[in-house]
C-alpha positions as CSV (number, residue, x, y, z in Angstrom):
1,X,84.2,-10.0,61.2
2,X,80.4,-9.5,62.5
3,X,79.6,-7.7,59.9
4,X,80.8,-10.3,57.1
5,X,80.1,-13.5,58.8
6,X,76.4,-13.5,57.2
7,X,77.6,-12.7,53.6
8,X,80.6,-15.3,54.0
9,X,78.2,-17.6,55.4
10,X,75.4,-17.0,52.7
11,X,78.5,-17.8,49.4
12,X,79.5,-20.9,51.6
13,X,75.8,-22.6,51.8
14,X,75.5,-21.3,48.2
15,X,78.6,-23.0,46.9
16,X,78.0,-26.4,49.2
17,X,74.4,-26.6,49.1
18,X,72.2,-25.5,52.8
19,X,72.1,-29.2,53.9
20,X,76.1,-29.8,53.7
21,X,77.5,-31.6,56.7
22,X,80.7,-29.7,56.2
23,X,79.0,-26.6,55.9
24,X,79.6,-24.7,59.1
25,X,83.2,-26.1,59.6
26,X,83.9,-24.6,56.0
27,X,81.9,-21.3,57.3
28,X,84.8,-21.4,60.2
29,X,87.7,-22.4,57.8
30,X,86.7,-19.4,55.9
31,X,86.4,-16.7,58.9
32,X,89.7,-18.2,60.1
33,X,91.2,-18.0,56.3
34,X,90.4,-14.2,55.9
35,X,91.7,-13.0,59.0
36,X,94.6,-14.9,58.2
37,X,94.8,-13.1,54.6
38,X,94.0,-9.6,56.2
39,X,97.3,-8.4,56.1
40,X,97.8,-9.1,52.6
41,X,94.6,-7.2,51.7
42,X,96.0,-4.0,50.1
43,X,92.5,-2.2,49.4
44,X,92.5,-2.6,45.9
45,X,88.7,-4.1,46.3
46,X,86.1,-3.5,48.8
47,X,87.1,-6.0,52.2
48,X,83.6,-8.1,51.0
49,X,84.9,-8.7,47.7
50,X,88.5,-9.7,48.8
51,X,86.4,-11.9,52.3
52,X,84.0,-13.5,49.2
53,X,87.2,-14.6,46.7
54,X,88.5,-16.6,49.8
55,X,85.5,-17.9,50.4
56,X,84.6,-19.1,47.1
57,X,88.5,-20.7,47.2
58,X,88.4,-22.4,50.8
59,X,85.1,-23.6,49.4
60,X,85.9,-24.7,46.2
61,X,89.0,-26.5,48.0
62,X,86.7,-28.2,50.7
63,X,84.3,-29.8,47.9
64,X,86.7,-31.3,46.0
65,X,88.7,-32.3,49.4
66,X,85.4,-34.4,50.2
67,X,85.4,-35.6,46.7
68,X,81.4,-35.5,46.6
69,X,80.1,-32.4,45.0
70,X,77.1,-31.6,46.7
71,X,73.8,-29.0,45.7
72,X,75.7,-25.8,45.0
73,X,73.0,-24.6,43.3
74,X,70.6,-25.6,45.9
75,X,69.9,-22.1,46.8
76,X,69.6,-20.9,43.2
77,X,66.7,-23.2,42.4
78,X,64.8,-22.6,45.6
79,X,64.7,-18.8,45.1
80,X,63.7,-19.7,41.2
81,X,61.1,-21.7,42.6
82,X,60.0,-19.4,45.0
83,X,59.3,-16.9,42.4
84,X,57.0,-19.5,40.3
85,X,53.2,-19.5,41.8
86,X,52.4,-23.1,41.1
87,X,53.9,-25.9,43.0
88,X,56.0,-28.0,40.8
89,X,54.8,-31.6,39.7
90,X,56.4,-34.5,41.0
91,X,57.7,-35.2,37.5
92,X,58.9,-31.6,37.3
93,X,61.0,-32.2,40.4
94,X,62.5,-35.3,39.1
95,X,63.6,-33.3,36.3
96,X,65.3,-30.7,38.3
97,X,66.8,-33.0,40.4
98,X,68.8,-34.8,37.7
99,X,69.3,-31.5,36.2
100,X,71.3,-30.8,39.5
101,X,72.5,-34.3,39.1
102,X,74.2,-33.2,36.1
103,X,75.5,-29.4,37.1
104,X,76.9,-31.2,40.0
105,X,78.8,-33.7,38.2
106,X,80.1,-31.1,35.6
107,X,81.8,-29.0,38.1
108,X,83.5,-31.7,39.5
109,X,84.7,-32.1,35.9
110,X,85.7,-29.0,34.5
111,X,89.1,-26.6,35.9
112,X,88.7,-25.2,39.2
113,X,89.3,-21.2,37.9
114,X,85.7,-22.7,35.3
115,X,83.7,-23.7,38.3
116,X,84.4,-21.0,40.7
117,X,83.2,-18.2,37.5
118,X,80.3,-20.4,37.0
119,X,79.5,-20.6,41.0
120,X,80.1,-16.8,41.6
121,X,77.2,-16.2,38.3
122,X,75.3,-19.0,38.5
123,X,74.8,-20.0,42.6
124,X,76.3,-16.3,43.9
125,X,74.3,-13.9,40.8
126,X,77.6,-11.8,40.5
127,X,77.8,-9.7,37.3
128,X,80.4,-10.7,35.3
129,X,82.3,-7.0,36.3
130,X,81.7,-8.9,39.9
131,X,83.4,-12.0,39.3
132,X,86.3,-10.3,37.7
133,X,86.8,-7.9,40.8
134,X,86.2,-11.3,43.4
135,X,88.7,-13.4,41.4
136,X,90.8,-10.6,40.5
137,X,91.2,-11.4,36.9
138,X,90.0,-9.5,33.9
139,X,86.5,-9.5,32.3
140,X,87.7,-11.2,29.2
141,X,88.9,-13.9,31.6
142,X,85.9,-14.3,33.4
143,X,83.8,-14.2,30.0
144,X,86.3,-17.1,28.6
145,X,86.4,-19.6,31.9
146,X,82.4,-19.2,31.8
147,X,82.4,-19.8,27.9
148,X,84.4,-22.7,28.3
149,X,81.8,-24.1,31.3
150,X,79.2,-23.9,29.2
151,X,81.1,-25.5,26.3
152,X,81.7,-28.1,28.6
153,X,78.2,-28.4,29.8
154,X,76.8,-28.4,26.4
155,X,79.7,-31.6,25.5
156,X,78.0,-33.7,27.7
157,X,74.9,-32.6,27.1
158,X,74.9,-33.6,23.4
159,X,77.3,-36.6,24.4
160,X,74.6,-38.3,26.1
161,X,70.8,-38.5,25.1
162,X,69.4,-39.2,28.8
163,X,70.8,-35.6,29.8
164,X,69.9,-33.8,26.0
165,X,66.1,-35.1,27.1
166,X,65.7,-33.4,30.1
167,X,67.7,-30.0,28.7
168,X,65.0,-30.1,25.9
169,X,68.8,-30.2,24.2
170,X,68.7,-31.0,19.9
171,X,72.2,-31.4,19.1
């Protein structure tokens, strides 16, 4: 378990956001969870892959069990930021943070199986090959659920003009 803890740990804070209450009790959930599901791991995916998909599920369970869905993709835009030289404006971060707002509210709105393919690209950076392995599902799957996520972002998007202003959206 030593050696997964940090990975498990690392799609948890991805998928809840680094400042979560909940965080570490999910973290534990999850440990407890996969050595609970070890005997049924039957080797047909590495152990990360099959520790990551229970993960991603205890995770997914725990945010919606709250009811609040907090800064999944908290990481993702920190390490975009990083890689930008310039420190952002403070009307650039307003911007990103009702960006959030919006990505936030979306997965609390669209299927489960829709957010966790979006979290595992989006928040994670799995391949789409990845994401089919972790969810056990095929790519054509994977390829539809995040289709239909992006449908659904673009919906509400277009269905409101405060959100098509700060996506630079023209509907």
């Amino acid at each position: 378990m030593g050696a997964l803890g940090p990975s498990l740990l690392r799609a948890v804070r991805a998928l809840m956001g680094p400042r979560h209450p909940d965080l570490e009790d999910v973290a534990q959930e999850v440990l407890i969870a996969v050595l609970d599901a070890l005997p049924s791991f039957r080797g047909d995916c590495t152990l990360l892959h099959f520790a990551i998909r229970i993960a991603t599920r205890r995770t997914t369970t725990a945010r919606r069990r709250s009811r609040s869905i907090l800064g999944w993709l908290e990481s993702f835009w920190r390490k975009e930021e990083a890689l930008v030289a310039w420190a952002p404006t403070p009307g650039e971060e307003a911007v990103t943070d009702r960006r959030r707002q919006l990505l936030r509210a979306l997965l609390g709105e669209i299927p489960e199986a829709q957010a966790e393919a979006l979290a595992l690209r989006v928040a994670l950076g799995h391949s789409i090959d990845e994401v089919a392995a972790i969810t056990r599902t095929p790519i054509n799957t994977v390829r539809s659920r995040l289709r239909l996520a992006k449908d659904a972002l673009r919906t509400r998007i277009a269905a409101d003009p405060r959100w098509a202003e700060l996506w630079e959206w023209q509907p």
